[in-house]
Steps between C-alpha positions, in 0.01 A plus 500: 500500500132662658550784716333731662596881412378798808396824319454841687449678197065536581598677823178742477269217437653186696815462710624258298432246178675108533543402129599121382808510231666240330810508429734348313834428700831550247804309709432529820204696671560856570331548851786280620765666336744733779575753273187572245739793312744205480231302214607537111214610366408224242510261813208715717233345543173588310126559636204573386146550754178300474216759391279247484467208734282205604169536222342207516363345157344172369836347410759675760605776709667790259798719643564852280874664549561813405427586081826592449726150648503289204602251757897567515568270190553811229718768616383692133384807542145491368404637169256782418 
């Protein structure tokens, strides 16, 4: 799922900053969840923000997440 994710966290530069996340929905999706305390936490849903998005090149458009995602599919910690 593409979301959009409201930071306030510039507040002395900018009122506020809009990221785009993806996220990858585990069962069903959070946000429409009652109770969000209520959510085992191996079923939460995980997200990661777009650093980079919409660079144009000869073959394609290129979208960077965050360094650190490793795109949900290993749950390792990551080696030194």
């Amino acid at each position: 799922m593409i979301k959009f994710r409201r930071s306030y966290e510039y507040g002395q530069y900018i009122n506020y900053v809009d990221y785009v996340t993806y996220t990858k929905v585990i069962g069903t999706r959070d946000d429409k969840e009652p109770d969000l305390n209520a959510i085992p936490e191996n079923q939460k849903d995980k997200a990661a923000d777009v650093q980079t998005s919409g660079i144009v090149t000869k073959t394609g458009i290129v979208h960077v997440l965050t360094g650190n995602h490793r795109l949900f599919f290993n749950a390792q910690p990551l080696g030194n």
